[in-house]
N, CA, C and O atoms as a Tripos MOL2 file, in Angstrom:
@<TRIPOS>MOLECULE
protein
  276   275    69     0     0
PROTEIN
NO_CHARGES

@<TRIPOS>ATOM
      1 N          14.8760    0.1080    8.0060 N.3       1 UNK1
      2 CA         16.0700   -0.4730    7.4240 C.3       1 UNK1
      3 C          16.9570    0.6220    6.8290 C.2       1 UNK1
      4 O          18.1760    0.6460    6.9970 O.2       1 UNK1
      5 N          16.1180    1.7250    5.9680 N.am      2 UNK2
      6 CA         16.9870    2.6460    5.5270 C.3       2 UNK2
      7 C          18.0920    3.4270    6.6760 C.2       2 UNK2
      8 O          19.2460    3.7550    6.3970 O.2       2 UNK2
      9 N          17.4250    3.6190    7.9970 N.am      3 UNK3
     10 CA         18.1440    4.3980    8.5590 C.3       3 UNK3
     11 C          18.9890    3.9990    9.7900 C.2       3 UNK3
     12 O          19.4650    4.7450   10.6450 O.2       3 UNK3
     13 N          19.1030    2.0120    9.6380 N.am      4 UNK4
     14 CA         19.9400    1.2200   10.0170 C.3       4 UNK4
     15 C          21.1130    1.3650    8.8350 C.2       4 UNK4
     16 O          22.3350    1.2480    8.9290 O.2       4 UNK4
     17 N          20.5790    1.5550    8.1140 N.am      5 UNK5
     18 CA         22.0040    1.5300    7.0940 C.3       5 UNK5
     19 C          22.6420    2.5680    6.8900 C.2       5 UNK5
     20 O          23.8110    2.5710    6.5050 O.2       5 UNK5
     21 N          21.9610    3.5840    7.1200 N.am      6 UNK6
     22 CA         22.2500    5.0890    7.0960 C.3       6 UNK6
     23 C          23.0130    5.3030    7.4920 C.2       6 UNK6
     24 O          23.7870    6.0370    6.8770 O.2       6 UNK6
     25 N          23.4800    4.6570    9.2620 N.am      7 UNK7
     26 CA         24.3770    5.0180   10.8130 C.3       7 UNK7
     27 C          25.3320    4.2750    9.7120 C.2       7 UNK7
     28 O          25.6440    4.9680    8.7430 O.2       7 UNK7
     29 N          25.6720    3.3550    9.7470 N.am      8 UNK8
     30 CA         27.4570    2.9600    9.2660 C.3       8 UNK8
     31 C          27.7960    3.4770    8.3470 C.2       8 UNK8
     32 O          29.0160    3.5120    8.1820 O.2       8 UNK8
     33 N          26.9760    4.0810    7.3770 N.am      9 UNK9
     34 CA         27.5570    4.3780    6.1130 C.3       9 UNK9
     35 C          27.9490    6.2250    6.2640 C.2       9 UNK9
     36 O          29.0990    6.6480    6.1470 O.2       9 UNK9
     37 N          26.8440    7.0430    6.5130 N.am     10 UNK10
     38 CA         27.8800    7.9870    7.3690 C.3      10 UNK10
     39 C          29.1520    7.7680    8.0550 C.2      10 UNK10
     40 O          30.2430    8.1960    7.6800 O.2      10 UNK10
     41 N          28.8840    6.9700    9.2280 N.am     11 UNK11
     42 CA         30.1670    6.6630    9.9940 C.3      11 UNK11
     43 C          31.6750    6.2330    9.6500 C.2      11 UNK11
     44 O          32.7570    6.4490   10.1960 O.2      11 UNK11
     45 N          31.2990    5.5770    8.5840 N.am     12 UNK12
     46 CA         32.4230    4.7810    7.8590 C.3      12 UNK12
     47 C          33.0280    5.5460    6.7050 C.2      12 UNK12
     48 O          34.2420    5.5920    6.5010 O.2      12 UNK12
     49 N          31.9500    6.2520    5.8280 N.am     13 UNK13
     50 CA         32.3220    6.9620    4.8510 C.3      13 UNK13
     51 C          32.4630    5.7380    3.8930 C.2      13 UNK13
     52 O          33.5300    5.5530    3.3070 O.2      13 UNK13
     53 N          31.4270    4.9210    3.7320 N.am     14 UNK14
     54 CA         31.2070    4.0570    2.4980 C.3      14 UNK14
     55 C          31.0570    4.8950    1.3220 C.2      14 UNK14
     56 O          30.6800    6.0670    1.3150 O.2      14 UNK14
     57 N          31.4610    4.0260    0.1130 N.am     15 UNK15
     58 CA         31.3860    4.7060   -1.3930 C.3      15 UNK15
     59 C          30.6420    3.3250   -1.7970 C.2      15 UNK15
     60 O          30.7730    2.1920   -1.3330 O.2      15 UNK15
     61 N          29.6190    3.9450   -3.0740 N.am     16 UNK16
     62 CA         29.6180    3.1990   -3.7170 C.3      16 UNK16
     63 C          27.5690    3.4480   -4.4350 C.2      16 UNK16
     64 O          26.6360    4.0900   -3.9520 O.2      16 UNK16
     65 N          27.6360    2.8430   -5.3270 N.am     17 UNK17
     66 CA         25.7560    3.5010   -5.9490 C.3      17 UNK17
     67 C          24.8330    3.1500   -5.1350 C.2      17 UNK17
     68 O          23.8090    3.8310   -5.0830 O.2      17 UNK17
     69 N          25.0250    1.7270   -4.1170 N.am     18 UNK18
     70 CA         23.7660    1.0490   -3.0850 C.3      18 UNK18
     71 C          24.2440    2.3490   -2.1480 C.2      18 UNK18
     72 O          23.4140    3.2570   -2.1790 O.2      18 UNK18
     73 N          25.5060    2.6350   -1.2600 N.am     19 UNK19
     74 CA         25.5030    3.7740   -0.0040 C.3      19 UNK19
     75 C          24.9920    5.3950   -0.4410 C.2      19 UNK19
     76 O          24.1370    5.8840    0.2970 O.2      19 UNK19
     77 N          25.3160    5.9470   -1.2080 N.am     20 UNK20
     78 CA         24.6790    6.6130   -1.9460 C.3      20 UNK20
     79 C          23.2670    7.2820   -1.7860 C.2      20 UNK20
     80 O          22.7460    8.3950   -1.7030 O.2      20 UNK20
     81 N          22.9980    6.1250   -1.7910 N.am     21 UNK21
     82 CA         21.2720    5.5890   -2.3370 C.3      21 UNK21
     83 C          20.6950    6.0140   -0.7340 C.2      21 UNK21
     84 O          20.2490    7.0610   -0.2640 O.2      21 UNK21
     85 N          20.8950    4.9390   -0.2920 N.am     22 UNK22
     86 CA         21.0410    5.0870    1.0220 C.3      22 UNK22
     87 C          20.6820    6.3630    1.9790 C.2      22 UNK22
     88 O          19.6890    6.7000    2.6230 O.2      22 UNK22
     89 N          22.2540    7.0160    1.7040 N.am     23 UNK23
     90 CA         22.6140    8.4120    2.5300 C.3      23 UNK23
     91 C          21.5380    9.2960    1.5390 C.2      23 UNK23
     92 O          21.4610   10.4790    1.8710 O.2      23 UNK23
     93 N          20.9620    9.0230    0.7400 N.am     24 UNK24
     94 CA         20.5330   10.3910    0.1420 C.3      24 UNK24
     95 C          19.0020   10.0860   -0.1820 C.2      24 UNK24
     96 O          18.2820   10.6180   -1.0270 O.2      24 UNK24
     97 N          18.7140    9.0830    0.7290 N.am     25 UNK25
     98 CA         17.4040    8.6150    0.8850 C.3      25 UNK25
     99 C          16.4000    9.7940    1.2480 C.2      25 UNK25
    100 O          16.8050   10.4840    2.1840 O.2      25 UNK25
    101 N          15.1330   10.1860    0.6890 N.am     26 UNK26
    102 CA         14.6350   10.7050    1.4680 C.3      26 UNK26
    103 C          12.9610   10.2580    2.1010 C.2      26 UNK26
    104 O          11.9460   10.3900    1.4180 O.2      26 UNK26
    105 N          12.9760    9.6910    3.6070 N.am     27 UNK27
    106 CA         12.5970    8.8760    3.9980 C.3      27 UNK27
    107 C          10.7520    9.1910    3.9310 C.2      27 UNK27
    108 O           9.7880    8.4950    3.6130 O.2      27 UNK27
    109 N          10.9590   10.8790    4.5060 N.am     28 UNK28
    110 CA          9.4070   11.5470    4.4390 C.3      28 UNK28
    111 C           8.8340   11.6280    2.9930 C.2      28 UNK28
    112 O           7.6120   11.6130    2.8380 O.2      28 UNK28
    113 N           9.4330   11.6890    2.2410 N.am     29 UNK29
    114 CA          8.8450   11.5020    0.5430 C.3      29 UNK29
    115 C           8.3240   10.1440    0.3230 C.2      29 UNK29
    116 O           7.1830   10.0560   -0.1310 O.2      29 UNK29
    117 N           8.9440    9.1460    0.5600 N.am     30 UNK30
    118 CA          8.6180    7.8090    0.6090 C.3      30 UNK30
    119 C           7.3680    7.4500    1.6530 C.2      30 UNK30
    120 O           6.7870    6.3780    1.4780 O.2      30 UNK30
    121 N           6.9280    8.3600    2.7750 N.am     31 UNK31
    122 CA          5.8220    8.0230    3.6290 C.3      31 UNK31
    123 C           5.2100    8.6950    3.0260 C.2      31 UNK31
    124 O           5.0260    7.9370    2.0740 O.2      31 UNK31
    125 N           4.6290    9.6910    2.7400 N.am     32 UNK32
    126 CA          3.9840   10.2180    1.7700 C.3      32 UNK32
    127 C           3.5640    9.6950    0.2440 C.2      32 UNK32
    128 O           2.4830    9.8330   -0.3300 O.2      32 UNK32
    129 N           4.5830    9.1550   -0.1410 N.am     33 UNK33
    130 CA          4.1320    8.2500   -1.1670 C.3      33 UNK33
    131 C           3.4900    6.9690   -1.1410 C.2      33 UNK33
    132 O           2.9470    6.2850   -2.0090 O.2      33 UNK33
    133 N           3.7410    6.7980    0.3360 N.am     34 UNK34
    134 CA          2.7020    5.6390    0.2380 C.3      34 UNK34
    135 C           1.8830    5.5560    1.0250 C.2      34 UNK34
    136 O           1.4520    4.4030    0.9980 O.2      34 UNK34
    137 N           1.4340    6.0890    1.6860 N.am     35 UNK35
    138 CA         -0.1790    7.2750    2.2640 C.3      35 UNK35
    139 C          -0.9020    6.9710    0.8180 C.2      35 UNK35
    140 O          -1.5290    5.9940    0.4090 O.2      35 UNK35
    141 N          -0.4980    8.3900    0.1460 N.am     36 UNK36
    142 CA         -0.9110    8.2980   -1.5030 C.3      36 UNK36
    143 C          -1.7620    7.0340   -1.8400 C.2      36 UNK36
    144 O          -2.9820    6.8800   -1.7870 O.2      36 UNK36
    145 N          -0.6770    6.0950   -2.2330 N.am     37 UNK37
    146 CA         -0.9660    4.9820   -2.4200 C.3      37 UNK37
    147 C          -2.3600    4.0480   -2.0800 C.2      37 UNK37
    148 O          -3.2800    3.6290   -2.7820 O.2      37 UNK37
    149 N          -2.0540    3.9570   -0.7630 N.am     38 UNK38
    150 CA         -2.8550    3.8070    0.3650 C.3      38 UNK38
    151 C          -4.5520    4.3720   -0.6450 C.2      38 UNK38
    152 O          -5.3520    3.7230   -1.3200 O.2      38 UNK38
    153 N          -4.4840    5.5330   -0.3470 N.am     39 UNK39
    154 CA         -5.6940    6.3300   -0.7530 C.3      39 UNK39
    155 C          -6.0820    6.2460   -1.9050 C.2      39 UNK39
    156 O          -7.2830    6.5180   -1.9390 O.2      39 UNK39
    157 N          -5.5570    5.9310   -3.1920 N.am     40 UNK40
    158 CA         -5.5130    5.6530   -4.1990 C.3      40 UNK40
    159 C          -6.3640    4.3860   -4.7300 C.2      40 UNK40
    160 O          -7.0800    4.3240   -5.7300 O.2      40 UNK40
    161 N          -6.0610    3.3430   -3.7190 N.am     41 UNK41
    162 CA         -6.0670    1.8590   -3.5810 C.3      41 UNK41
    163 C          -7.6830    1.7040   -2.8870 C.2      41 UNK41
    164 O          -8.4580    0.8860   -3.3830 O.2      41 UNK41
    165 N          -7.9780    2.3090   -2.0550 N.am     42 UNK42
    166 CA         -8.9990    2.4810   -1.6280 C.3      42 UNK42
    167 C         -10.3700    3.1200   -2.2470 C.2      42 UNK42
    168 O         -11.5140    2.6700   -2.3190 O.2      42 UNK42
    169 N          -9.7190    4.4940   -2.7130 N.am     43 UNK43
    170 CA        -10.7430    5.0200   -3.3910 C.3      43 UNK43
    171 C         -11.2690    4.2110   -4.9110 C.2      43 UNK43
    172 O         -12.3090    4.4360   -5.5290 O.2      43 UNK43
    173 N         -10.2190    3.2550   -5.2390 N.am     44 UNK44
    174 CA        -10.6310    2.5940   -6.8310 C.3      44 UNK44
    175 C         -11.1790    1.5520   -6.1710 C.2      44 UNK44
    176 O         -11.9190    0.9790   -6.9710 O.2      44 UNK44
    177 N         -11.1960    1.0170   -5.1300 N.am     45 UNK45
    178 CA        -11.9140   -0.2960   -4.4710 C.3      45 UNK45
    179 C         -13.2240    0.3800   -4.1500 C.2      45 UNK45
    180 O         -14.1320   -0.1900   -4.7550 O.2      45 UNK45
    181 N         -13.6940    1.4930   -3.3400 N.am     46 UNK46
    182 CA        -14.8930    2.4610   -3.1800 C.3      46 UNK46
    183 C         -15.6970    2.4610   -4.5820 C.2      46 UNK46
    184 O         -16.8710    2.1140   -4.7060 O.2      46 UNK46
    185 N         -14.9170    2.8750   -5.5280 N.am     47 UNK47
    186 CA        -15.7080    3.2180   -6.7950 C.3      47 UNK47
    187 C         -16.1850    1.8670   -7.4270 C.2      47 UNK47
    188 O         -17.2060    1.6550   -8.0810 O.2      47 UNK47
    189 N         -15.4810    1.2650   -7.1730 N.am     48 UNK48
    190 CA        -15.9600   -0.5290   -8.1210 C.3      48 UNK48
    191 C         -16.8770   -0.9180   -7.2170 C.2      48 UNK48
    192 O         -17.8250   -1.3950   -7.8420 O.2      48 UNK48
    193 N         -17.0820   -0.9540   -5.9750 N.am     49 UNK49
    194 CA        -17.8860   -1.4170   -5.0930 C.3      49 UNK49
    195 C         -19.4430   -0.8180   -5.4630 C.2      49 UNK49
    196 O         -20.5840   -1.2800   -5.4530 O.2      49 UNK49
    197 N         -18.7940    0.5040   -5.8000 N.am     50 UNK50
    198 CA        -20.5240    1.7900   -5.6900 C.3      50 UNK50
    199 C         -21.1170    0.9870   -7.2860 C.2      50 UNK50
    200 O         -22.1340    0.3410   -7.5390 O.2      50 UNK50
    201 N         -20.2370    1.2970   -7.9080 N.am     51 UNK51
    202 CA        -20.7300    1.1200   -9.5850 C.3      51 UNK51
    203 C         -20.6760   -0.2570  -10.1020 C.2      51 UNK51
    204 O         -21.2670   -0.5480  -11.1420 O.2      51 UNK51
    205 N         -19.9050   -1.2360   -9.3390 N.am     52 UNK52
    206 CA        -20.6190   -2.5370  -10.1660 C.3      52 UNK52
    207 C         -21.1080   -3.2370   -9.3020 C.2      52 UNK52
    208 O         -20.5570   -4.3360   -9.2570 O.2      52 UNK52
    209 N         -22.2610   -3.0430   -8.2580 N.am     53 UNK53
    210 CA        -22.9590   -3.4460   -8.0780 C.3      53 UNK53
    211 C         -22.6830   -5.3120   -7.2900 C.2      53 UNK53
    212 O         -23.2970   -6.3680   -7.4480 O.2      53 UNK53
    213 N         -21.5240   -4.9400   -6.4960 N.am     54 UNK54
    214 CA        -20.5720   -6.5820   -6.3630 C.3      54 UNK54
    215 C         -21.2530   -6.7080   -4.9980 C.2      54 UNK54
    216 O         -20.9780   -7.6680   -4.2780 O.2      54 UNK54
    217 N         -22.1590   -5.7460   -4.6030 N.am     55 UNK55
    218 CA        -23.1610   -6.7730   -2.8480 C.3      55 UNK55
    219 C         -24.0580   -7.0040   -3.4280 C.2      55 UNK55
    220 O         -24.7230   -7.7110   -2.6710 O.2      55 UNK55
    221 N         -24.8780   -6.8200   -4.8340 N.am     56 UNK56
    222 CA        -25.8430   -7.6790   -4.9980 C.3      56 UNK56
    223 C         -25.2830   -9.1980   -5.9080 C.2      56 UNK56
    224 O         -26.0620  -10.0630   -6.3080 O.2      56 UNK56
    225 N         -24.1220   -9.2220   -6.0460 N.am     57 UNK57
    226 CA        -23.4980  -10.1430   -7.1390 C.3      57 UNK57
    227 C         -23.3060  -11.2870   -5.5060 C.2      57 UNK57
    228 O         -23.7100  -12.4480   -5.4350 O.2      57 UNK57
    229 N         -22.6970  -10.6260   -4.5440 N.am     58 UNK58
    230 CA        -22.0050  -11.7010   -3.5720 C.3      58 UNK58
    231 C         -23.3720  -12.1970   -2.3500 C.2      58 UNK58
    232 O         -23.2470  -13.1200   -1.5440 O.2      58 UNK58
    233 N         -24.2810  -11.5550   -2.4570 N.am     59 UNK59
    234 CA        -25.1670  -12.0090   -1.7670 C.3      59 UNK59
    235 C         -25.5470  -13.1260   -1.9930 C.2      59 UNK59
    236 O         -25.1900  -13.6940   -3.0250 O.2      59 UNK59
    237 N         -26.2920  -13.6690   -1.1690 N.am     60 UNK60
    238 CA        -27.3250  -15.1380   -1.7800 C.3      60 UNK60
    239 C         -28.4640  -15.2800   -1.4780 C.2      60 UNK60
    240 O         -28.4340  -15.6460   -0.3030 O.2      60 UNK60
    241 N         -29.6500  -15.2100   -1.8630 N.am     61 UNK61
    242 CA        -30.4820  -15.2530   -2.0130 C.3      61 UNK61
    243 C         -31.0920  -16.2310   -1.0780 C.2      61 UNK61
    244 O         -30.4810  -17.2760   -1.3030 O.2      61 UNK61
    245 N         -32.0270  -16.4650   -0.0910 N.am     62 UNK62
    246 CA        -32.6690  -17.0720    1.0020 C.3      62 UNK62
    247 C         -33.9640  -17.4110    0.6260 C.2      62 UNK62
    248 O         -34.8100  -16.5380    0.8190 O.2      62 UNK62
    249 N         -34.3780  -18.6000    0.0720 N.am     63 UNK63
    250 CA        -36.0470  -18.8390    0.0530 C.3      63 UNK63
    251 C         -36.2260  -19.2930    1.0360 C.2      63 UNK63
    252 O         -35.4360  -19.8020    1.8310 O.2      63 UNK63
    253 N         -38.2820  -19.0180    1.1140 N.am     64 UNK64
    254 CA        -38.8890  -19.2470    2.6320 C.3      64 UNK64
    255 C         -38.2460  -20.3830    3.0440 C.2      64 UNK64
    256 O         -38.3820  -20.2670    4.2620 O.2      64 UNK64
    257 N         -37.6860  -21.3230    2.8880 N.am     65 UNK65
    258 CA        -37.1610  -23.0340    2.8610 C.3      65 UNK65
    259 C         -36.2980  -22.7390    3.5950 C.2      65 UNK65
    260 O         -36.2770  -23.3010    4.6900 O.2      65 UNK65
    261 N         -35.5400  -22.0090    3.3520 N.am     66 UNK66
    262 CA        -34.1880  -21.5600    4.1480 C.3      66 UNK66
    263 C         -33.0500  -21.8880    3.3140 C.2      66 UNK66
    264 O         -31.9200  -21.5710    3.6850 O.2      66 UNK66
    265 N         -33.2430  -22.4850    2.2350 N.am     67 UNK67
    266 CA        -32.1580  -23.5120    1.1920 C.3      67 UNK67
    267 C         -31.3870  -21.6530    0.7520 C.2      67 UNK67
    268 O         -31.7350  -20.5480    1.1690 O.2      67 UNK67
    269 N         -30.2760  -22.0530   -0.2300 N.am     68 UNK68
    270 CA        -29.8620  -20.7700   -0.5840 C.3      68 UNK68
    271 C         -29.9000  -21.1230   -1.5370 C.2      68 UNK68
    272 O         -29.2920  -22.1820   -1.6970 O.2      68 UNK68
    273 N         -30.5750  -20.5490   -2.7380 N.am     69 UNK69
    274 CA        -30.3240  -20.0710   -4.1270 C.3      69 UNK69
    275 C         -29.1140  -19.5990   -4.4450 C.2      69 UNK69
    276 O         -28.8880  -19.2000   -5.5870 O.2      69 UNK69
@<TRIPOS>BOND
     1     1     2 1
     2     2     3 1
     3     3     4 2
     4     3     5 am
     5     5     6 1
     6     6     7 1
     7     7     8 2
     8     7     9 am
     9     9    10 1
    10    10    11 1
    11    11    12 2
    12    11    13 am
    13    13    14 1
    14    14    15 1
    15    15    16 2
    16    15    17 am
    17    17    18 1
    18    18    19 1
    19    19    20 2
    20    19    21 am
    21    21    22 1
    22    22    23 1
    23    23    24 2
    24    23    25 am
    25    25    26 1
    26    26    27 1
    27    27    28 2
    28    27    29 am
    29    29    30 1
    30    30    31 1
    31    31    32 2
    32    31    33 am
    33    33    34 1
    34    34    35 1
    35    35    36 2
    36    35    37 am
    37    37    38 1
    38    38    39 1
    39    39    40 2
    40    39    41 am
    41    41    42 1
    42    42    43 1
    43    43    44 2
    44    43    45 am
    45    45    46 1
    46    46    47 1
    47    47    48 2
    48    47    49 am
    49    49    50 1
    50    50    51 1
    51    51    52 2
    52    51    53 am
    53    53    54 1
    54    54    55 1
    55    55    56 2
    56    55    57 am
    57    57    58 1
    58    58    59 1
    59    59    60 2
    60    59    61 am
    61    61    62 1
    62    62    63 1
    63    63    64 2
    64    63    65 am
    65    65    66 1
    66    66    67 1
    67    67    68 2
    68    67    69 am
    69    69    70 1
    70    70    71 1
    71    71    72 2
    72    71    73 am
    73    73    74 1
    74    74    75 1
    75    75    76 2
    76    75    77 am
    77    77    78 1
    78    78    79 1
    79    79    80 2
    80    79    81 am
    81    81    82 1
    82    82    83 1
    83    83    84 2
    84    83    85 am
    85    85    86 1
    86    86    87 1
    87    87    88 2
    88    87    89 am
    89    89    90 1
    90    90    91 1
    91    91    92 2
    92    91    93 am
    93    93    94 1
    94    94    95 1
    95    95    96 2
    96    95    97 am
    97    97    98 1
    98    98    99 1
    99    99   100 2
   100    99   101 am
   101   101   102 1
   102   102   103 1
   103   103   104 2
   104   103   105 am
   105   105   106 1
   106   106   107 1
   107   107   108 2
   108   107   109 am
   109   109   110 1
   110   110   111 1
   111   111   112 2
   112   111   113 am
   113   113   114 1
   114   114   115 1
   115   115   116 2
   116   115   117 am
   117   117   118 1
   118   118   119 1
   119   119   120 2
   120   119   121 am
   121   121   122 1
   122   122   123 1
   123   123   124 2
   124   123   125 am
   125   125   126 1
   126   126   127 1
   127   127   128 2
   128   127   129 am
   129   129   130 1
   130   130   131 1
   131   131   132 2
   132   131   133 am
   133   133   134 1
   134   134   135 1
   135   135   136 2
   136   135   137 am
   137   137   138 1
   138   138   139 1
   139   139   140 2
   140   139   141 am
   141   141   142 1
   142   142   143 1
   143   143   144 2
   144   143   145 am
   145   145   146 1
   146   146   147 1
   147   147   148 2
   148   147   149 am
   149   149   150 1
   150   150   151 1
   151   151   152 2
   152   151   153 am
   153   153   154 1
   154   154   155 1
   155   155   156 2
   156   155   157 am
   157   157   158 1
   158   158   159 1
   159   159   160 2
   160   159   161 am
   161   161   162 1
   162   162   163 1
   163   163   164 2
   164   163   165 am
   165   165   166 1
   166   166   167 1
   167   167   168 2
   168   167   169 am
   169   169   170 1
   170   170   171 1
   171   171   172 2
   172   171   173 am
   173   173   174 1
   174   174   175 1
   175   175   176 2
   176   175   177 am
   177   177   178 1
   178   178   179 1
   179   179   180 2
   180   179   181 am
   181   181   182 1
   182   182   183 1
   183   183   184 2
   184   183   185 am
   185   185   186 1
   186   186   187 1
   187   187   188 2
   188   187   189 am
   189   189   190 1
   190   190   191 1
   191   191   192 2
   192   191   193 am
   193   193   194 1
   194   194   195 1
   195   195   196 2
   196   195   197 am
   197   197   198 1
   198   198   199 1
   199   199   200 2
   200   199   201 am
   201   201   202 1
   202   202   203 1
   203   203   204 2
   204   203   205 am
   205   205   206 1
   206   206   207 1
   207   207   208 2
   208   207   209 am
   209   209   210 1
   210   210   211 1
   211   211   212 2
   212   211   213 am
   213   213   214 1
   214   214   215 1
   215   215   216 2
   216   215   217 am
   217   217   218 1
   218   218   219 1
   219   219   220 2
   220   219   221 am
   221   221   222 1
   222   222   223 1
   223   223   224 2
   224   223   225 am
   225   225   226 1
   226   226   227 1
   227   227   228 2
   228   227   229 am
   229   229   230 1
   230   230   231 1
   231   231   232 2
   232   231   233 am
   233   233   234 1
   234   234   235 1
   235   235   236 2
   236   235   237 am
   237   237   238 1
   238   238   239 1
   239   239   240 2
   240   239   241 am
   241   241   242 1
   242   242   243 1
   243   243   244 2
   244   243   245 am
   245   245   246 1
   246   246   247 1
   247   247   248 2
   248   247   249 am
   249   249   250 1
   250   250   251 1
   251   251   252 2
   252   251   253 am
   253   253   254 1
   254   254   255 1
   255   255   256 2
   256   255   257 am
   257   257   258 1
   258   258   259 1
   259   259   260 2
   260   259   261 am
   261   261   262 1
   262   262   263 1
   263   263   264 2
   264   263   265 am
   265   265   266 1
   266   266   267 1
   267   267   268 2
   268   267   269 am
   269   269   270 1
   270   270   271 1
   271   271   272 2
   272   271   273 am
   273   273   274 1
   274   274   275 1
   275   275   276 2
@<TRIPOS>SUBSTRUCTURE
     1 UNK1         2 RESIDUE 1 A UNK
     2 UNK2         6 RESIDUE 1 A UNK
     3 UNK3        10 RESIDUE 1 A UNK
     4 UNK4        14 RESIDUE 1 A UNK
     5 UNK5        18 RESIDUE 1 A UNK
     6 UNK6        22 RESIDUE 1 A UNK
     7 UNK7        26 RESIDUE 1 A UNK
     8 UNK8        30 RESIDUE 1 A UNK
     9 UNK9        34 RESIDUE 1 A UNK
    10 UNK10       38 RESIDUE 1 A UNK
    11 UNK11       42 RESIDUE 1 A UNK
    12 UNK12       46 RESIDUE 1 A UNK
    13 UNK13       50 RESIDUE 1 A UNK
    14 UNK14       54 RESIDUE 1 A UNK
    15 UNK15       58 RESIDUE 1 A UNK
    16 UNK16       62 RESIDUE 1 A UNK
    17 UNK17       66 RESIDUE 1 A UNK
    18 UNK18       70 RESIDUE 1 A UNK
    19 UNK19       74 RESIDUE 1 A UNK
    20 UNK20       78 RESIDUE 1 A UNK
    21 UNK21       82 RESIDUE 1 A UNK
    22 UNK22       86 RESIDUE 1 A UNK
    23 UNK23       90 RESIDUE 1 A UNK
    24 UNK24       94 RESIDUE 1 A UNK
    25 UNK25       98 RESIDUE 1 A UNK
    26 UNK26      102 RESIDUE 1 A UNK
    27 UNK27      106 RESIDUE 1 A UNK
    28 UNK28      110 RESIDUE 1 A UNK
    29 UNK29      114 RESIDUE 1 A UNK
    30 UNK30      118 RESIDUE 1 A UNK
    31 UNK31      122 RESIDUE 1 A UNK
    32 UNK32      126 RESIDUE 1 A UNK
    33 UNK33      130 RESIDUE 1 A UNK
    34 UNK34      134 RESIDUE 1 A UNK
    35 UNK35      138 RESIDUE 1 A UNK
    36 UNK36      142 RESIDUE 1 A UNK
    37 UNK37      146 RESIDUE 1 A UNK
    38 UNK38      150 RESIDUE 1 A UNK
    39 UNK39      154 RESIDUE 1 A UNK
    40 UNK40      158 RESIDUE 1 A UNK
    41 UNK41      162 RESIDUE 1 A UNK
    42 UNK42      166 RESIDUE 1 A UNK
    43 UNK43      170 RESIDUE 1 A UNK
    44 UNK44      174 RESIDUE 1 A UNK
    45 UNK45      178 RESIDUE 1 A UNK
    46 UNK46      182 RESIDUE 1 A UNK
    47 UNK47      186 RESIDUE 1 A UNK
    48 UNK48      190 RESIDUE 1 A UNK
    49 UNK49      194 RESIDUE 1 A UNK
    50 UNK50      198 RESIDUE 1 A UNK
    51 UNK51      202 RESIDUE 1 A UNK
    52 UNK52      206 RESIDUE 1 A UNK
    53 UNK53      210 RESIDUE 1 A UNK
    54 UNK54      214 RESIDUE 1 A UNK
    55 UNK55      218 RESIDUE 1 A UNK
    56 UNK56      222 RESIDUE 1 A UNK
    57 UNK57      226 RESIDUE 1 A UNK
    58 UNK58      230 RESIDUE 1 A UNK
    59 UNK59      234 RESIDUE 1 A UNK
    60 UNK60      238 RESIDUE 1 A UNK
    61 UNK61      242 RESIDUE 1 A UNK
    62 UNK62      246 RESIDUE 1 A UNK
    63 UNK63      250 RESIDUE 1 A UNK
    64 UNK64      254 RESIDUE 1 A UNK
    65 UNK65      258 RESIDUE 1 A UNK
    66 UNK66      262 RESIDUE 1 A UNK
    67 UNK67      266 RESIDUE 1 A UNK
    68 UNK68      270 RESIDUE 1 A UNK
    69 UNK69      274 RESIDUE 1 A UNK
């Protein structure tokens, strides 16, 4: 979207704080920031998984019966 908006507003020579914004976008900082993110999001989901112990919380328990506890 940014760099659909990018083409007219060069072209046209729009003014204004949204074109701006726009033209002076910088698009590879923003993929990178949310890579980041990405990894961030994951690794705190990794760590809660290791340390609280949430596959023995979500399991269920199977007696010889077959019933689930």
């Amino acid at each position: 979207m940014i760099e659909i908006l990018g083409v007219p507003t060069t072209e046209t020579h729009l003014r204004g704080a949204l074109w701006s914004l726009v033209v002076n976008f910088i698009i590879n900082g923003a993929g990178f920031c949310i890579a980041a993110h990405f990894i961030a999001v994951w690794a705190a989901a990794l760590a809660y998984w290791r340390w609280s112990n949430v596959d023995t919380r979500w399991t269920t328990k199977v007696t010889s019966s077959g019933k689930a506890t």
